[in-house]
N, C-alpha and C positions, 0 to 999 in steps of 0.2 A: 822496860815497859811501864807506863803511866799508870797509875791507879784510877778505876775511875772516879768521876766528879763525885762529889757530897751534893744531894740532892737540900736546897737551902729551903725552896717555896715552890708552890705548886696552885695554880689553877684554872678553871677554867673561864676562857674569854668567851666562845660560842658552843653550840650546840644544836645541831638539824638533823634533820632525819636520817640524814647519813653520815656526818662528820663532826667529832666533838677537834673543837680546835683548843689549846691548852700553853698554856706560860708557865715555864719551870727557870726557875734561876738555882745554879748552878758553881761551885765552887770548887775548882781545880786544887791539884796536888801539890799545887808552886802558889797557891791562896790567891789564885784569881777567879774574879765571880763573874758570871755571865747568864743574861738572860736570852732563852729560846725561845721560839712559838714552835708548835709541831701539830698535826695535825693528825688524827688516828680516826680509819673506818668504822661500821659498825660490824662489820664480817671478820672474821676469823681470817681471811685470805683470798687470796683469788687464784685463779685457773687462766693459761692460754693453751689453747691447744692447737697443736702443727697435725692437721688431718691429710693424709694421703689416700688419693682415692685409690691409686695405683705405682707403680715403681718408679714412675715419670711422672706424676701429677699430684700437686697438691692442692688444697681448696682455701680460699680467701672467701671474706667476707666483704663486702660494701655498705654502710650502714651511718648513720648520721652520728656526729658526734656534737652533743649540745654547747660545749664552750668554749667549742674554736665556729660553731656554726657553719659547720661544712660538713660533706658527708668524707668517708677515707676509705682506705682497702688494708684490710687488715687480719692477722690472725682471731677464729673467733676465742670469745674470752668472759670470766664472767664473775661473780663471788660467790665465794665456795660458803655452801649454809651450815648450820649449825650442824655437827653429828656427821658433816660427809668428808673423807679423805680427798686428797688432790684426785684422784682415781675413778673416784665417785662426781665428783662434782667436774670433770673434763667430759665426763661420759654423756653427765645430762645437758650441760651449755653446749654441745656436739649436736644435740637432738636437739635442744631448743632453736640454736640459729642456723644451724647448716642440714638437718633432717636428717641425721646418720648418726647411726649408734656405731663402737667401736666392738671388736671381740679382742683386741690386740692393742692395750693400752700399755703404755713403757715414761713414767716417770724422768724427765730430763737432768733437770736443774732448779733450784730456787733462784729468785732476782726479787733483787730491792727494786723502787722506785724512789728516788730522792732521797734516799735514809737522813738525810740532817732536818728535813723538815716533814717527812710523811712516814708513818708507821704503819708500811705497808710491805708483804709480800706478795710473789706470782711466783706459781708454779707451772714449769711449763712441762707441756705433757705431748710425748708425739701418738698419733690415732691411726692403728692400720687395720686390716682387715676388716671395711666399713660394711655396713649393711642400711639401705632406708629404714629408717626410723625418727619420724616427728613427733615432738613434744611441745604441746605451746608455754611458752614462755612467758615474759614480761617486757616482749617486745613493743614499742609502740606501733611499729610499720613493719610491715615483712620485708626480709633481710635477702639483697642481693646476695648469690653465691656464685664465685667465680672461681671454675678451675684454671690455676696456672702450671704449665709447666717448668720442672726444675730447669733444662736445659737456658731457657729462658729470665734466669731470677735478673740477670742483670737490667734487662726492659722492666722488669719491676723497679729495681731501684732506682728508675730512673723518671717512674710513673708521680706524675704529681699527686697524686691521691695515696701515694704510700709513704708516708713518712713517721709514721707515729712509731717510737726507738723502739718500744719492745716486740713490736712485729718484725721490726727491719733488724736486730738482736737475735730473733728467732728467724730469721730466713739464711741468716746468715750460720747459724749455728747449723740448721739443714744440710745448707749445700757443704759445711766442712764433714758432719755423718758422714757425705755420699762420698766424700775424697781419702 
């Protein structure tokens, strides 16, 4: 096993209100150097959450996504704020875009997103024993919810509005639970 890199240089290229983007150059164990760009949020992490309203149904969202300029259908999801665990922070993006609070939350998995270029986690979180419950959000439009049936995932997979990998990641991981 590799030792890792020697960190050579470090800094920062941009900075916005949500992404510091950053260049590190880098020197291997065999004295090769290489430079990265990587990109890091300003949140601690993020949350998706697989909400079931019942044994046979779970709940998508439909909702715009700004830089593919389309809207999708997708698990909702969101970043997890200062002070709040995966658990905490699945419960309230639950109530902010789908209007349901959980009593029965269950921890899945961690997932990366691009690890060589983003310094980011999701934690995905399955949501049962739902009850109404709305919390407004930092929604810009109000958020289609769409129950889908499990029996059904493969008409999802095949829906042009679903393709964004860590919903299609987490649907896929559902239907193995139910097998």
């Amino acid at each position: 096993m590799s030792s890792f890199p020697k960190l050579l240089d470090r800094k920062i290229l941009a900075k916005t209100r949500i992404f510091t983007i950053e260049e590190t150059r880098m020197q291997f164990s065999n004295g090769h150097e290489q430079t990265f760009e990587k990109i890091s949020g300003r949140h601690p992490g993020a949350v998706m959450i697989i909400p079931l309203l019942d044994e046979d149904t779970f709940l998508l969202i439909r909702e715009y996504a700004p830089a593919a300029n389309a809207y999708f259908l997708g698990f909702p999801k969101g970043a997890m704020d200062a002070g709040e665990n995966a658990l905490e922070s699945a419960n309230r993006e639950l109530m902010e875009e789908v209007g349901y609070g959980s009593n029965d939350l269950t921890w899945l998995a961690q997932w990366s997103l691009s690890p060589a270029y983003f310094n980011a986690s999701m934690h995905i979180v399955l949501a049962k024993n739902l009850y109404p419950q709305k919390i407004e959000g930092d929604e810009p439009e109000p958020i289609e919810v769409i129950p889908w049936k499990i029996s059904d995932i493969d008409a999802l997979l095949a829906h042009p509005e679903f393709h964004e990998s860590r919903s299609v990641a987490a649907v896929m991981l559902l239907e193995r639970m139910r097998k």
